[in-house]
N, C-alpha and C positions, 0 to 999 in steps of 0.2 A: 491417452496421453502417453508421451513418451518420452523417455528418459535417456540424452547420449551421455554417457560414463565416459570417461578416459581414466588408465591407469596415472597415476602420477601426476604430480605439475609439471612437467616436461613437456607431456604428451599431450597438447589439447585440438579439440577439431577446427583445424583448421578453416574450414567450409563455414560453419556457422561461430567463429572465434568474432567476441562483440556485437553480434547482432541479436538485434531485440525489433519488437514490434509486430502487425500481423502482415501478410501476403492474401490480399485481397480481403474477402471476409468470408475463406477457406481455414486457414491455419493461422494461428499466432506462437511466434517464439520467445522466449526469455527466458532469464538466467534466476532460479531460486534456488536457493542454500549452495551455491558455486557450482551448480550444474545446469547443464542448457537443458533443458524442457522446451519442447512440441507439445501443442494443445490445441482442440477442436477452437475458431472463433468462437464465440457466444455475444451472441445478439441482447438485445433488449428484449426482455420477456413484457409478451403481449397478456398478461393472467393482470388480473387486477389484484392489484396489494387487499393483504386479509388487512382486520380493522389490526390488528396486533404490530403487523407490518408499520403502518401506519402510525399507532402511537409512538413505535420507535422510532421511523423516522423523525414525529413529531420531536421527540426526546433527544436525538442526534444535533437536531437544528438550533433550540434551547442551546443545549453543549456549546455549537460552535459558535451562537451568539454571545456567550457568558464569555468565550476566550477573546475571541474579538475583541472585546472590551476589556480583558486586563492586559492585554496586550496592549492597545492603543492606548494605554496611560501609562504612563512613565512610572509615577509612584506605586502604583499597584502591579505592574511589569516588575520593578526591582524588589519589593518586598516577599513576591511569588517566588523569584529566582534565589532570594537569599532560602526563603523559608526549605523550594525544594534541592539546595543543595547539601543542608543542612541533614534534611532526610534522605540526602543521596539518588535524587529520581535522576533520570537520564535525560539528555535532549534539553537541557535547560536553558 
C-alpha cells in the first residue's frame, strides 16, 4: 500500500486530486484520513467462512434487521433519536 503525502494544504497531487475507485481489478485508490492511498485490489476470498465467521455474520444480519425496523417506525425512530441525543451518540 502506498501512501501520497503532500506538504500542506496548498500543495495537493494533482494527478490523483478527487479520485477514488479501482482501475481494473489491478489497484484501487481512495482517500482515508485526508490522504490518497494506493492499494493492492482484493477480491472475494475463495476460503470458506469459519463457523465463528459465520455466527457473526449471523449476528451482524439480526443488527441490521432490529434497525430496520426502528427505523421504519416513526414512533420508535423518534423516541431512539430523542433518547440518543440526549446521550450525545452521533449520526442521529
Amino acid at each position: 500500500m502506498a501512501i501520497i503525502r503532500t506538504k500542506g494544504k496548498a500543495r495537493k497531487s494533482l494527478l490523483l486530486a478527487g479520485v477514488s475507485g479501482h482501475i481494473g481489478k489491478t489497484i484501487v485508490v481512495k482517500q482515508y484520513k485526508g490522504k490518497i492511498v494506493i492499494a493492492n485490489y482484493s477480491g472475494v476470498s475463495r476460503k470458506k467462512p469459519t463457523s465463528a465467521q459465520k455466527n457473526q455474520r449471523m449476528h451482524f444480519k439480526a443488527a441490521v434487521a432490529y434497525a430496520k425496523k426502528i427505523i421504519n417506525d416513526p414512533l420508535k425512530k423518534a423516541a431512539y433519536t430523542r433518547r440518543c441525543s440526549r446521550l450525545r451518540y452521533l449520526n442521529t
